[in-house]
C-alpha positions in Angstrom: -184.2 67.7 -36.2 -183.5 65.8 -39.4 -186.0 64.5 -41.8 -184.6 61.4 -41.9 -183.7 59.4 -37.9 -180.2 59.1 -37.7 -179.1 55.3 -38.8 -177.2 54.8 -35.4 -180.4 55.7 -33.5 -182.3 52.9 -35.5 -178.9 50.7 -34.8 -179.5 51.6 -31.3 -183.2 50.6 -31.2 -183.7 48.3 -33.5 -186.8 46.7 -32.0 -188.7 50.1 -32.6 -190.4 50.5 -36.0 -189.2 52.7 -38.3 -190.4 52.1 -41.5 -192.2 49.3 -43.7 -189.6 47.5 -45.4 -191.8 45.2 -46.9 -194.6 47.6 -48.3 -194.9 47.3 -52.3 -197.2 50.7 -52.5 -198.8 51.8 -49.2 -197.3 55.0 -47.5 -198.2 55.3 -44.0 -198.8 59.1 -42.4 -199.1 59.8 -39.0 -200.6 62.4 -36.9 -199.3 63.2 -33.2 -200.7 65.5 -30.8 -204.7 65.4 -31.3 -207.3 65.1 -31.0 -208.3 69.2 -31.4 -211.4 70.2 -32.5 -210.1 73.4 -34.3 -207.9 70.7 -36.9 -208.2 67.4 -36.7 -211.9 67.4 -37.9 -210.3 69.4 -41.2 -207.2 66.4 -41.1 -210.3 63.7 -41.3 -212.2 65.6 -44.1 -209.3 66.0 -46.2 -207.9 62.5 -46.2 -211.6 61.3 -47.0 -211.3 63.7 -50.0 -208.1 61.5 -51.1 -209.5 58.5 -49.9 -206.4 58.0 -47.6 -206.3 56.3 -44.3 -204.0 57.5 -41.3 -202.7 56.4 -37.8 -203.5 59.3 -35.3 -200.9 59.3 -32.1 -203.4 60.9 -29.2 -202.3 62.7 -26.3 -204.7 61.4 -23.2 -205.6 64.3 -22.4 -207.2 65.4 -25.2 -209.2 62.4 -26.1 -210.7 63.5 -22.3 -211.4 66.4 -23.0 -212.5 65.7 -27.0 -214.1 62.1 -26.7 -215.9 62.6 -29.8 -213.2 63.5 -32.1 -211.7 60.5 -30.9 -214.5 58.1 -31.8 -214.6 60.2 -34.9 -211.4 59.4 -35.8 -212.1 55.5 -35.7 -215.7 55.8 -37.1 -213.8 57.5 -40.2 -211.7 53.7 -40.4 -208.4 55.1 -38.9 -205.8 53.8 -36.6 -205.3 55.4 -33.1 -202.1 54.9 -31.2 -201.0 55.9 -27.5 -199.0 59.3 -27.3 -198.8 59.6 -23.5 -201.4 61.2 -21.8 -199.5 64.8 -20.7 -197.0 64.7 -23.4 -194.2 64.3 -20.7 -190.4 65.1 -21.9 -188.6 61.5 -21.4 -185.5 63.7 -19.9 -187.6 65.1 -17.1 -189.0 62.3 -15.7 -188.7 58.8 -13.9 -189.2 55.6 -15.5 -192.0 54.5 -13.7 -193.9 57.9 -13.4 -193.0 58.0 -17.5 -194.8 54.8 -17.7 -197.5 55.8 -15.5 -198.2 58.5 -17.8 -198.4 56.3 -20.9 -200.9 53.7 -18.1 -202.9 57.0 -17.8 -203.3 57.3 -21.7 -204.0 53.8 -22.1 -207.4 54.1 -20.1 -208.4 56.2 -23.1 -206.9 55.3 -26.0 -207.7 51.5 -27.1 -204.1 50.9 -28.9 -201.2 48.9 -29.0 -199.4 51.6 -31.1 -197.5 53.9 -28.9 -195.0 56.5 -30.1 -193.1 58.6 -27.4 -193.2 61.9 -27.0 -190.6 64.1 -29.0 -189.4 61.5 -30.5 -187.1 60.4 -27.6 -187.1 57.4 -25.5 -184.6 55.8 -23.4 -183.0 53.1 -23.4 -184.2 52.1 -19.4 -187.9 53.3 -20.3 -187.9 51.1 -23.6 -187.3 48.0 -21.9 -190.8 49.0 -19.7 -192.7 49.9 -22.8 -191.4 47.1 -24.7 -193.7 43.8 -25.0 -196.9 46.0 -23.7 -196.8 48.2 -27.1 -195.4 48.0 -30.9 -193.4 51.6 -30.2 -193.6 53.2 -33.6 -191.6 55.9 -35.3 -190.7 57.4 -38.3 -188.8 57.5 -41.7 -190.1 61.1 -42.3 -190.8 64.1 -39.7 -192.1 66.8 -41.9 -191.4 69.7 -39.5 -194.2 71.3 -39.3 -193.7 72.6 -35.9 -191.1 74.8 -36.8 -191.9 78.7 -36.6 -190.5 79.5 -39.7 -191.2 77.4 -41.9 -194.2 77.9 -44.4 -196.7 75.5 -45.7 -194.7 74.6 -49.2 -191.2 74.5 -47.4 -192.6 71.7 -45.5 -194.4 69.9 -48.2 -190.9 70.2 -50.2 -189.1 68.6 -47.8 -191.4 65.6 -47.7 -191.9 65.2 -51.4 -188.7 63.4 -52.2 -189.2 60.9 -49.3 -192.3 59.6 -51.0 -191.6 56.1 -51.0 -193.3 52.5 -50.1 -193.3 51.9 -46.6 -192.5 55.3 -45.3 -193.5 56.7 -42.0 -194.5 60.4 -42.5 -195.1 62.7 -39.1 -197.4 65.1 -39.2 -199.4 66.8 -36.3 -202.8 68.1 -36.2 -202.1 70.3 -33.6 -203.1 74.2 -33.6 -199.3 75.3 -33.3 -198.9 73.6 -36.5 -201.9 74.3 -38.5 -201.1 76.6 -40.2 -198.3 74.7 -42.3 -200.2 71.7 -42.4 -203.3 73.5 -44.3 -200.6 74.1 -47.4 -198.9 70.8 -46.7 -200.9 68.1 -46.5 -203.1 68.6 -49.8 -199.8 69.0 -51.4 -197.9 66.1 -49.8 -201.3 63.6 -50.6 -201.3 65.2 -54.3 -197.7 64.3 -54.3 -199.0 60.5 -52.6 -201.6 59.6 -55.5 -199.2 60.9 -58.1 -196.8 58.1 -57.3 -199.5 55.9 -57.5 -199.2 55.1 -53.9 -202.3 54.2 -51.4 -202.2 55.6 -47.9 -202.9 53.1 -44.9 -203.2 53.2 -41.7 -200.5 51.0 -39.4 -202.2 47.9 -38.4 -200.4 45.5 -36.1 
């Protein structure tokens, strides 16, 4: 996966948010895949340590089976956003059992932020998303997931993307922990440096 979306992809879907054109000096990083207790309560105490604010893309499930992370996450002043409730793979599944899923999620999740699941969303599934959510996502994926790569690979491929109005992926999931624990304080460092404030997406 690129760092960047491809700009026919954006062509293609050009009612999804990618970015925030208009931003003078807010960044905006993102979270996908929580709530889990063994890392998103360190994600929480380390942007309160920069004074940065995040939007956190929740998988149903695991606001069920982690409630209070959840409310943790809002008590702390942060966005939340829909991320389907199973993490379904848009490829392997029908439209209305995709949007099902995303219904599921909704029960828990009090958002009109949603942001599918790998990144991928057809065009046939948009349309049924489309109107009910503002489908967000992103200008940066930093890659954390990958197996190889190590905490200050990751952060040095976000670096030079620090920009107003960005859309940074991270996720503060247990696969990618690792990486992010190097990354993050590094990429936030990198933030306040810039003189740029971190917010959370609020539409």
């Amino acid at each position: 996966m690129r760092i960047k979306p491809l700009k026919i992809i954006r062509r293609i879907f050009p009612s999804f948010i990618w970015n925030f054109p208009n931003e003078e000096k807010g960044i905006f990083l993102t979270f996908d895949d929580g709530p889990t207790p063994d890392v998103t309560p360190w994600v929480l105490d380390i942007l309160d340590k920069y004074n940065a604010k995040a939007t956190f893309f929740c998988i149903g499930r695991n606001v069920e089976r982690h409630p209070d992370i959840y409310e943790e996450i809002i008590r702390r002043g942060h966005a939340v956003g829909n991320h389907s409730y199973s993490h379904v793979k848009n490829w392997k599944i029908k439209k209305e059992d995709y949007v099902s899923d995303i219904d599921l999620a909704e029960d828990l999740i009090e958002s009109k932020l949603y942001r599918p699941p790998y990144a991928i969303m057809g065009p046939d599934k948009a349309k049924m998303v489309e109107g009910r959510y503002n489908i967000i996502m992103w200008s940066v994926v930093s890659e954390d997931y990958k197996e190889k790569i190590t905490g200050e690979e990751c952060a040095a491929k976000v670096i030079p993307h620090i920009a107003p109005g960005e859309v940074i992926v991270f996720h503060d999931s247990v696969k990618c922990s690792s990486v992010l624990y190097k990354a993050l304080p590094m990429v936030l460092d990198a933030i306040k440096e810039n003189g740029l404030e971190c917010k959370k997406i609020d539409l």
